[in-house]
N, C-alpha and C positions, 0 to 999 in steps of 0.2 A: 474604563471598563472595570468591573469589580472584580476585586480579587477572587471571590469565590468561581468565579467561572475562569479563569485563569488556572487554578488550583485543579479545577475540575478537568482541565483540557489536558495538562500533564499527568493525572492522575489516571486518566481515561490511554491515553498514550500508552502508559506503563502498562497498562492491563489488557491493554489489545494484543502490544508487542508480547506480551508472556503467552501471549498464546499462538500456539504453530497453524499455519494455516497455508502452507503454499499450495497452487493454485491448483483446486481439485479436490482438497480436502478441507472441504470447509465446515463441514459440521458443529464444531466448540463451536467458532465464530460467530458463527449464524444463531445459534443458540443465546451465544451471550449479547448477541446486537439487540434480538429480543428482548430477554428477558432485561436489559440495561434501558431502555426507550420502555418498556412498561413499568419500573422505578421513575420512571418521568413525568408518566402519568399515558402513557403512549400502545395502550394494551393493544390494538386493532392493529396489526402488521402483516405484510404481504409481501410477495418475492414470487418470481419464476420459477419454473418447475424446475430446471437448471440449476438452481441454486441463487441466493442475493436476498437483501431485506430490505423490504420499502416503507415506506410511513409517512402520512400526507401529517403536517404539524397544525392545517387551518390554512385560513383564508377561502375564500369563491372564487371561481372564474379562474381565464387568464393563467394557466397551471405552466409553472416551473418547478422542475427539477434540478435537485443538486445532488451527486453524485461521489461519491468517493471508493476506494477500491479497497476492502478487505483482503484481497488474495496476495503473497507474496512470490518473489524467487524461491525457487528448489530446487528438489532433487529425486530422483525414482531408482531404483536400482537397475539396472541394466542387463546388469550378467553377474555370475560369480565365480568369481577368479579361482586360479589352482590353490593357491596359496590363503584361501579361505578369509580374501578381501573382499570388498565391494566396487565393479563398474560401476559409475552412474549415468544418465541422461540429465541433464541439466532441465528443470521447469523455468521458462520465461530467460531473462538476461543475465541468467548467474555468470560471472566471470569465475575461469578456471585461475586467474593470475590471483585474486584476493582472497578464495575460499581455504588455502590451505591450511593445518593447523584448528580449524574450527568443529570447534565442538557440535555434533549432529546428535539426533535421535531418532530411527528406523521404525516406523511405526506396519507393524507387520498387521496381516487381514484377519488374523484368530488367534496369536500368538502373545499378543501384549508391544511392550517398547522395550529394546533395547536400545542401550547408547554407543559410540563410535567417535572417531576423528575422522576429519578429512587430509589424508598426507599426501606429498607424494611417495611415487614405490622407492622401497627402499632408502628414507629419507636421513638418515643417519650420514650427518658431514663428514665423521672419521672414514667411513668407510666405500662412501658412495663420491667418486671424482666426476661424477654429471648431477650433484644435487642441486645445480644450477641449469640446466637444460630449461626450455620454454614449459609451461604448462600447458596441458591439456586434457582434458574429460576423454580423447579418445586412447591418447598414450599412456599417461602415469599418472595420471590423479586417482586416489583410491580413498576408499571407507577402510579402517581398521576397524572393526568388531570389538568391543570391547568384552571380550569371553574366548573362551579357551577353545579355539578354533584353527584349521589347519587345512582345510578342503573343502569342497562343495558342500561334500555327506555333512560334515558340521554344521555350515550354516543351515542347510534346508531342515539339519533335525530341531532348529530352534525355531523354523515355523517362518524363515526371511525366505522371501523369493522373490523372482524378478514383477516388478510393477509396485513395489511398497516402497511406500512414502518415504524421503528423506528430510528432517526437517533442521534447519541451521540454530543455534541459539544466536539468538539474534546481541547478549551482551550490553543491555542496556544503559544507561548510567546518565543521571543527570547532576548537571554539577550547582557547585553552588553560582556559579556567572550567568545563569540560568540558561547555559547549553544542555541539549539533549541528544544524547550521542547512542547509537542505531543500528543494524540492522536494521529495514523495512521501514522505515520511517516514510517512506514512498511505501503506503502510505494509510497507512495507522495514526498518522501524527493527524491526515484531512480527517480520519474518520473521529476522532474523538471531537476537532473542532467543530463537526458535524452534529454531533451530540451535546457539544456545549450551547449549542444553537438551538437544539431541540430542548434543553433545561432551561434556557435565558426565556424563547418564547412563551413554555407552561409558566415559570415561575413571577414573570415580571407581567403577565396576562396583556401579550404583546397583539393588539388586531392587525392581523397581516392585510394587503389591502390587493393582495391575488394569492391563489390557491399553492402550497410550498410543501414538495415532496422531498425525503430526504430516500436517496435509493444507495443503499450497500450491495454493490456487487465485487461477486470472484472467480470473475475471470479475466482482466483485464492485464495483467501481464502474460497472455498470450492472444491479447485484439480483440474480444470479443464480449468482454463484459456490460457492454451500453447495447448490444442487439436488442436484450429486454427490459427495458427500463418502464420505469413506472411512473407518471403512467403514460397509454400510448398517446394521447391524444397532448400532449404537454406543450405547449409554445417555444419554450425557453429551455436550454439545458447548460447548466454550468459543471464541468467537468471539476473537482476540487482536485487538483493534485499537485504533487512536490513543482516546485518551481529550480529550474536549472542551476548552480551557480557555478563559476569557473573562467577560464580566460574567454571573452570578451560580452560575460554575460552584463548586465546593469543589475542585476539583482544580488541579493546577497542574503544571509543567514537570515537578516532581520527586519526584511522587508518579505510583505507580498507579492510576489511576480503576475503578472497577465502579459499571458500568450498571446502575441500577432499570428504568428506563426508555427506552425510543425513540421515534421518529414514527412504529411500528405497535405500542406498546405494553410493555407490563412485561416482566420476562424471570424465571425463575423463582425464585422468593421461596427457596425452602429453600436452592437452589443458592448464591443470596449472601448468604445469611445465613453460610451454610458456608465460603465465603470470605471473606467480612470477618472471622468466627472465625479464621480460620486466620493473616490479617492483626496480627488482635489477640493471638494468642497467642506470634507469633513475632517482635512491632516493625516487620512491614513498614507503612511510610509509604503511606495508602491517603486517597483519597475516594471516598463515594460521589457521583454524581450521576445525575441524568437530563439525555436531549437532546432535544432538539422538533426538530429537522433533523438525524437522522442513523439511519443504519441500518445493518445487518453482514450478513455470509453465515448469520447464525444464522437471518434473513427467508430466506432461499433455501430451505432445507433446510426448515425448520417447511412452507411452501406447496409442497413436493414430494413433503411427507409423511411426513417422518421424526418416529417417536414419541421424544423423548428430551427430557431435561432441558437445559435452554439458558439461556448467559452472556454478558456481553460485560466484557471488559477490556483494558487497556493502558497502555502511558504516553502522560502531558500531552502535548500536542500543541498547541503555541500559533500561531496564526493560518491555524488547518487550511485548505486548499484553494486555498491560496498558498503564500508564501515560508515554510515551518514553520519551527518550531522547538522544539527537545524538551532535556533534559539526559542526559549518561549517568547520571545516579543514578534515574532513573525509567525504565531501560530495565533497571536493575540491581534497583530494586524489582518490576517485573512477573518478573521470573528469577526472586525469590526467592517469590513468591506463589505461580506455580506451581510452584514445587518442593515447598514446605511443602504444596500441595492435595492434589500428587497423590501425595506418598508418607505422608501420616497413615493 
């Protein structure tokens, strides 16, 4: 694989992750998936009135879609506390046990951003002899305000109320061992490989030999981002996302995983058989595994009733739904899986 698309795939990474997008607000995002696909040469794009971006790259016929999920974990304000904190509601799977200490930013509805922390109450060790107690969003996890605030009247006179955005700094940092370490890497890491796929096809004048959608949606960390995909009538749908890693997975940082299984079941037997061939044919670095806690936009789309064949893959993904972390060579292995799939 050439470096330059390598280069691009990490670069694309950084620049998705730098932008807040958890699920609901997706406006930057959708913006920049655009305007980044028509630097490609990719000006014609589409999406549901719901929100998501789609974009056919070529070929005829025989139409598959590949999928990846712009939306992240978050957070919404809930309530506001006496003491002129912030309750939250948690968006999608945010764990109360890893958020604390993180740096947020409050995106209010005519107000502007301000910034915050997420602590628990009262978190000061000297002082607090339960600063060990369980976490939880319903008990003591809070936003600190970053502003001179002391009661409700405060926060609402700066325009924060309940239903505004909370967004995580996700903390990026890729090293020199070519690890890339995350927030949301689930899954900004599929979409850019998404996008390196859409630069390799333009730039290398690749004839696809059936018709290949590239659809960004965000909703799917709350189930429902594959309801509208694009387009409807599609055969084939490969879900792109993080691949599990951890005790008794086969997969790992550095390989591409494919999904047998999820927590609503198998996913189609010929479909990966015909990918793991195409793995084995060509040296890509693959496991397969199944997950008991996880699901894709491919559940959306199957329960809105789309009749087509469906997949789940991506790169390792280690310590999903926290602090991640993934390598570039398993973002470089899912590039080259679907390249080899969709042009045999």
């Amino acid at each position: 694989m050439e470096q330059k698309y390598l280069d691009y795939m990490v670069e694309q990474t950084q620049k998705l992750l730098a932008i807040p997008s958890p699920t609901g607000y997706n406006q930057q995002v959708q913006q920049y998936l655009r305007e980044e696909l028509g630097r490609l040469g990719y000006p014609e794009t589409t999406g549901p009135r719901r929100g998501g971006v789609a974009c056919c790259v070529g070929g005829e016929g025989n139409p598959i879609t590949l999928t990846a999920h712009a939306d992240t974990l978050g957070a919404m304000v809930r309530a506001i506390k006496d003491n002129g904190a912030l309750m939250i509601t948690p968006i999608g799977g945010l764990n109360p046990n890893n958020v604390e200490t993180s740096n947020v930013e409050i995106v209010t509805k005519f107000d502007g951003i301000y910034t915050g922390t997420i602590q628990i109450e009262n978190p000061s060790t000297h002082v607090n002899p339960h600063v060990n107690d369980p976490r939880s969003f319903d008990e003591n996890i809070e936003v600190v305000i970053d502003e001179d605030v002391h009661c409700p009247e405060d926060v609402l006179a700066l325009g924060i109320e309940t239903g505004d955005f909370i967004c995580l700094d996700p903390r990026t940092v890729v090293t020199k061992s070519g690890y890339i370490k995350s927030r949301f890497l689930d899954d900004k890491a599929c979409c850019a490989v998404l996008l390196a796929y859409a630069k390799y096809v333009k730039e290398e004048m690749i004839q696809l030999p059936r018709q290949v959608w590239l659809h960004f949606s965000v909703y799917e960390e709350i189930g429902t981002g594959g309801a509208t995909l694009f387009p409807r009538e599609a055969h084939d749908i490969i879900a792109v996302d993080m691949g599990c890693v951890g005790l008794l997975q086969a997969g790992t940082e550095r390989k591409v995983s494919l999904c047998a299984k999820d927590a609503k079941g198998p996913y189609h037997y010929e479909m990966l058989k015909e990918m793991a061939q195409v793995c084995k044919e060509h040296g890509v670095d693959y496991a397969v595994d199944t997950y008991f806690r996880y699901g894709s936009d491919v559940e959306g789309s199957l329960i809105a009733g789309y009749d087509v064949r469906h997949l789940t893959m991506g790169p390792g993904v280690y310590a999903s739904h926290g602090y991640e972390r993934t390598h570039i060579s398993a973002l470089e292995q899912t590039f080259q899986a679907l390249r080899f799939y969709l042009e045999k």
